[in-house]
One Martini backbone bead per residue (centre of mass of N, CA, C, O) as a GRO file, in nm:
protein
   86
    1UNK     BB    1   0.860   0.380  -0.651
    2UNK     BB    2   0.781   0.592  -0.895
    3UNK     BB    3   0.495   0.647  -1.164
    4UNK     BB    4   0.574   0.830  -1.366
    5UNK     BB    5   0.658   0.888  -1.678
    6UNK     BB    6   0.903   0.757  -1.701
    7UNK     BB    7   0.837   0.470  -1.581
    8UNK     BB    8   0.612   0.399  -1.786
    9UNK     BB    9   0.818   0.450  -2.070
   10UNK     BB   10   0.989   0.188  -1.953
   11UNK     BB   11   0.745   0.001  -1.947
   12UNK     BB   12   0.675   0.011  -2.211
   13UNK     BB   13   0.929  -0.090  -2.362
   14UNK     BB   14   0.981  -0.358  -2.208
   15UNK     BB   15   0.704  -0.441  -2.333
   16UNK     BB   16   0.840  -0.446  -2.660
   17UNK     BB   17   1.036  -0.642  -2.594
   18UNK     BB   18   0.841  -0.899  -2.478
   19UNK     BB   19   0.681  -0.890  -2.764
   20UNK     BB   20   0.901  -0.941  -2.976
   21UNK     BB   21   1.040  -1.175  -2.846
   22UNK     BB   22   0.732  -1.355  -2.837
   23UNK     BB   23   0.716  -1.332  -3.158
   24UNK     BB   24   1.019  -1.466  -3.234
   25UNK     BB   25   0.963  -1.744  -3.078
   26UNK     BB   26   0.633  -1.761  -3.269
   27UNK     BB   27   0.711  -1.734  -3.546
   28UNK     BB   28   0.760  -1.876  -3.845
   29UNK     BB   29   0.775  -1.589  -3.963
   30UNK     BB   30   0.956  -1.305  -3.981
   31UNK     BB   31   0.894  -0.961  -3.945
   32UNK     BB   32   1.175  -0.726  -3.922
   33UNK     BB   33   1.035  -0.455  -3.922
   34UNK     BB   34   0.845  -0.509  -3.650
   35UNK     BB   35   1.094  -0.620  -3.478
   36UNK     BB   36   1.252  -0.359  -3.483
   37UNK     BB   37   1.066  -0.135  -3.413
   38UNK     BB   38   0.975  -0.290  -3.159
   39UNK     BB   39   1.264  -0.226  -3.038
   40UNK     BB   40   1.279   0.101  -3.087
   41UNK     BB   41   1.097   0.198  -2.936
   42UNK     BB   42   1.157   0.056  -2.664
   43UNK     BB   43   1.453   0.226  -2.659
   44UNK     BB   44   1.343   0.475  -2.641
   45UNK     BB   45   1.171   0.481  -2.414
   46UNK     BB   46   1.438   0.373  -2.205
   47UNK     BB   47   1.569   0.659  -2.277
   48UNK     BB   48   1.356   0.840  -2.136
   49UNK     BB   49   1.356   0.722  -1.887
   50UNK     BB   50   1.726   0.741  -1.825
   51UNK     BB   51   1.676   1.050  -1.876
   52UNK     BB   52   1.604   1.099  -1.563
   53UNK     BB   53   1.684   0.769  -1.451
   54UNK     BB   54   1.990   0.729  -1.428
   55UNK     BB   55   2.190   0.498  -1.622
   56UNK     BB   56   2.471   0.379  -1.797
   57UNK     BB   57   2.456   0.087  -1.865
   58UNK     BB   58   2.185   0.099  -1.981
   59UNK     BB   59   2.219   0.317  -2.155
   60UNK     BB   60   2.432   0.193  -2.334
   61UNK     BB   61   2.248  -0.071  -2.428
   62UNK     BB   62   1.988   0.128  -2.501
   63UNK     BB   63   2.176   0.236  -2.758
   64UNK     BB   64   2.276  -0.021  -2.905
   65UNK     BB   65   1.996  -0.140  -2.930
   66UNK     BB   66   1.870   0.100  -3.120
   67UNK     BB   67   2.087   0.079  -3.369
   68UNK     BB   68   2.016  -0.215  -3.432
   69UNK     BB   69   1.789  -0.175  -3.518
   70UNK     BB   70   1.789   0.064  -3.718
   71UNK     BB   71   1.957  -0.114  -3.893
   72UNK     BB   72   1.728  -0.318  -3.958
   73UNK     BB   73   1.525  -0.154  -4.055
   74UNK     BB   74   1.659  -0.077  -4.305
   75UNK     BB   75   1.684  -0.366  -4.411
   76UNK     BB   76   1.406  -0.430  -4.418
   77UNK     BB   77   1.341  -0.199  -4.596
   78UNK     BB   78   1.556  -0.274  -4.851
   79UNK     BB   79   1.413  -0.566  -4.898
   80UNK     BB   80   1.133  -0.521  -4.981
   81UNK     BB   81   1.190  -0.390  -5.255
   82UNK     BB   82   1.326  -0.678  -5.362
   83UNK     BB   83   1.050  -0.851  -5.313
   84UNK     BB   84   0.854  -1.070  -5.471
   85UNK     BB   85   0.564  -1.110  -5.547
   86UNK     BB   86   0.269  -1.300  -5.461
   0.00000   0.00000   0.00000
């Protein structure tokens, strides 16, 4: 493996992807803004990394996972405004 910046951006994705999952995992409330951003981030980041060194697989299912985000953060985002202050 050569560690171009393909594969750092690759590797920082995948980075953000296993800090949101054991922050979702250790977290008391989940925060899905953070946890979606972090997600979405990580997607894009995996698919920059995927446009130099493609594979079909990856690329597919790193475009599901970052719509999914991008849906999850946008409802998060919309939630917030309706959250009653504490």
């Amino acid at each position: 493996m050569n560690l171009d910046w393909a594969n750092v951006a690759g590797l920082l994705g995948s980075t953000l992807f296993i800090a949101a999952f054991a922050y979702a995992n250790a977290a008391k409330r989940l925060d899905k803004l953070w946890f979606n951003l972090a997600n979405l981030v990580g997607a894009a980041l995996l698919l920059i990394s995927l446009w130099v060194h493609f594979n079909l697989a990856a690329f597919v299912l790193e475009a599901a996972w970052a719509m999914i985000a991008l849906w999850g953060l946008l409802a998060a985002l919309r939630g917030r405004g309706r959250e009653p202050a504490s």
